[in-house]
C-alpha positions as CSV (number, residue, x, y, z in Angstrom):
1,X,0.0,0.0,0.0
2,X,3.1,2.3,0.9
3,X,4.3,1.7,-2.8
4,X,0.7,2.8,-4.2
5,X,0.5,5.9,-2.0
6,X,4.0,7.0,-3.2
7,X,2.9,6.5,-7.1
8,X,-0.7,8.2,-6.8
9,X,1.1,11.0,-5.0
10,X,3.3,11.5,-7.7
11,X,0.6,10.8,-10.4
12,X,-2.0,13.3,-8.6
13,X,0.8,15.8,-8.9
14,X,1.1,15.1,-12.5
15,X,-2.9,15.3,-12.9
16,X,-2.7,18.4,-11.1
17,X,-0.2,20.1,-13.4
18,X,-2.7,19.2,-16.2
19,X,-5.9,20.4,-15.2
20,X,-3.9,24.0,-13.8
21,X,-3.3,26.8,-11.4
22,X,-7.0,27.6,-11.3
23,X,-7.9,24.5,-9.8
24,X,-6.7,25.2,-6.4
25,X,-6.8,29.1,-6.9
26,X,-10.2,29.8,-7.6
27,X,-12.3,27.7,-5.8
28,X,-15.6,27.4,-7.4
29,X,-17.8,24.5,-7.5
30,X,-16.6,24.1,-10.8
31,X,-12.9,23.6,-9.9
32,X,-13.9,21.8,-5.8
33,X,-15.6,19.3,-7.9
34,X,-12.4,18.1,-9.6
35,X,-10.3,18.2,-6.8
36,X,-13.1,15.9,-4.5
37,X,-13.5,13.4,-7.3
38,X,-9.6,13.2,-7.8
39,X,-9.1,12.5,-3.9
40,X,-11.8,10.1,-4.0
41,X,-11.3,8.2,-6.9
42,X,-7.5,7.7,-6.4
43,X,-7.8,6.6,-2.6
44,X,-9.3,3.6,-4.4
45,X,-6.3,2.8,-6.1
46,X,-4.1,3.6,-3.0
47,X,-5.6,1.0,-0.4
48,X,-6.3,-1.1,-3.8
49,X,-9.8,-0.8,-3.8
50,X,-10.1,-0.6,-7.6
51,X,-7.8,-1.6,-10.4
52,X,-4.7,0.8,-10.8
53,X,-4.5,1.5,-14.1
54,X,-8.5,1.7,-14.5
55,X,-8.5,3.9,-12.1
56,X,-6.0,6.2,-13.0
57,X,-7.2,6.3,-16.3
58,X,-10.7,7.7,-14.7
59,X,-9.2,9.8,-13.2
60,X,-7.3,11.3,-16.2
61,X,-10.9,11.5,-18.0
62,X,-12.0,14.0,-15.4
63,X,-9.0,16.4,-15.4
64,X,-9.2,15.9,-19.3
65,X,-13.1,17.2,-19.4
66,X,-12.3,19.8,-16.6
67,X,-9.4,21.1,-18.5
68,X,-11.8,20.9,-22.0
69,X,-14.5,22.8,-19.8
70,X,-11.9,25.3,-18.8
71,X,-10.6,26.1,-22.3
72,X,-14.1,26.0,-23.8
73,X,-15.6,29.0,-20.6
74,X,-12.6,31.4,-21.5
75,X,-14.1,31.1,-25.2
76,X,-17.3,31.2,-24.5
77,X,-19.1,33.2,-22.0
78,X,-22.5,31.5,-22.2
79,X,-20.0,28.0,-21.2
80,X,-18.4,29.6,-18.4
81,X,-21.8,30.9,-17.0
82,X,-23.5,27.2,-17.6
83,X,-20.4,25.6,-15.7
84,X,-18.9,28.6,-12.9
85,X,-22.3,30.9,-12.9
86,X,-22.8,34.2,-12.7
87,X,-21.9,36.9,-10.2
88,X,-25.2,38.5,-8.8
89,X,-25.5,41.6,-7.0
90,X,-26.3,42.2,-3.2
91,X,-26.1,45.5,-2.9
92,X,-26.7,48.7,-5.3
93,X,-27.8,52.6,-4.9
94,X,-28.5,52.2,-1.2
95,X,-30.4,49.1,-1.3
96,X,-29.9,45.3,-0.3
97,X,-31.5,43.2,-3.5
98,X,-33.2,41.1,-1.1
99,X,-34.3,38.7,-3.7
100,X,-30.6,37.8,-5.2
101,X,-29.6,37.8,-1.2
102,X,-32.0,34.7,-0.9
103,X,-31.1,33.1,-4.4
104,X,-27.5,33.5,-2.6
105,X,-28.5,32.4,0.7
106,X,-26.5,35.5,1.8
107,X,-27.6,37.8,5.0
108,X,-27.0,41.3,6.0
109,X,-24.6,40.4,8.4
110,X,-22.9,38.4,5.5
111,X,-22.7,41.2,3.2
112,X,-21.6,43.7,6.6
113,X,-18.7,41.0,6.8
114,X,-17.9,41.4,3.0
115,X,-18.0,45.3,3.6
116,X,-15.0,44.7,6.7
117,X,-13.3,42.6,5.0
118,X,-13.2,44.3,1.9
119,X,-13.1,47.9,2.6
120,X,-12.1,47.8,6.7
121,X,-15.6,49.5,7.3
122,X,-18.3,48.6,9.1
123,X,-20.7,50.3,7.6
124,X,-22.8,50.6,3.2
125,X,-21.8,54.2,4.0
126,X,-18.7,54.5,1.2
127,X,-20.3,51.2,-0.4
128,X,-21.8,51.8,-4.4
129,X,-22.5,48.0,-5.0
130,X,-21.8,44.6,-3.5
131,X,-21.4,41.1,-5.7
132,X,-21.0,37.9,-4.8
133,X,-18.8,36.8,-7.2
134,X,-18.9,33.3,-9.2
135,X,-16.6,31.3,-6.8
136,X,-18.6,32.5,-3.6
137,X,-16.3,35.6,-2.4
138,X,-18.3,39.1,-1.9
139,X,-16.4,41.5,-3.4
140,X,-17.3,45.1,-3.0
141,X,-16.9,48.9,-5.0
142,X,-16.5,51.9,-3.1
143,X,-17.9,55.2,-3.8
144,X,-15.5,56.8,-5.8
């Protein structure tokens, strides 16, 4: 089993590489969901669960379709919002959009922790808008 764990470390590195730096930088759904099924598939082939080479081949299928999915979202926008979504406002002219707050399942003391960690204010006072972006951060504009 230690001479399994050795190779799929080296091999998940390799997979890594392939699918990118976004995988682990972003952290959207799109790119967590690569990253669970890579840990889960491969500890198969570690304690020998599943055939080796079957299972390493899966497992190069998924970073091969993430890393077409990739490629095909920074071509196309309508891709990239079917796969990482859309950013949605919170926040605009004074107002909380209450009903993109739900659809986000985000509260007012979320978006007051956005504002502090964003702008080191706890207040909407120098706040023009508030999004939550595509890979779950809030990000927020000041009032120029």
């Amino acid at each position: 089993m230690s001479s399994r764990a050795i190779l799929i470390f080296f091999i998940t590195l390799i997979l890594l590489r392939i699918a990118g730096v976004r995988t682990f930088g972003k952290k959207s759904a799109f790119d967590n969901v690569i990253i669970i099924m890579l840990g889960s598939v491969l500890s198969r082939a570690v304690v020998g669960a599943s055939p080796f080479f079957p299972t390493t081949m899966a497992c190069l299928a998924f970073v091969a379709v993430h890393w077409l999915l990739g490629k095909l979202s920074f071509k196309s926008d309508m891709v990239g919002k079917l796969i990482k979504g859309e950013k949605l406002c919170l926040y605009e002219n004074g107002r909380e959009n209450l009903a993109n707050m739900s659809h986000a399942k985000i509260s007012h003391e979320d978006l007051i922790e956005g504002v502090r960690q964003n702008i080191n204010a706890d207040s909407f006072e120098n706040v023009q808008k508030i999004f939550i972006e595509r890979n779950g951060s809030i990000s927020v504009i000041k009032i120029a």
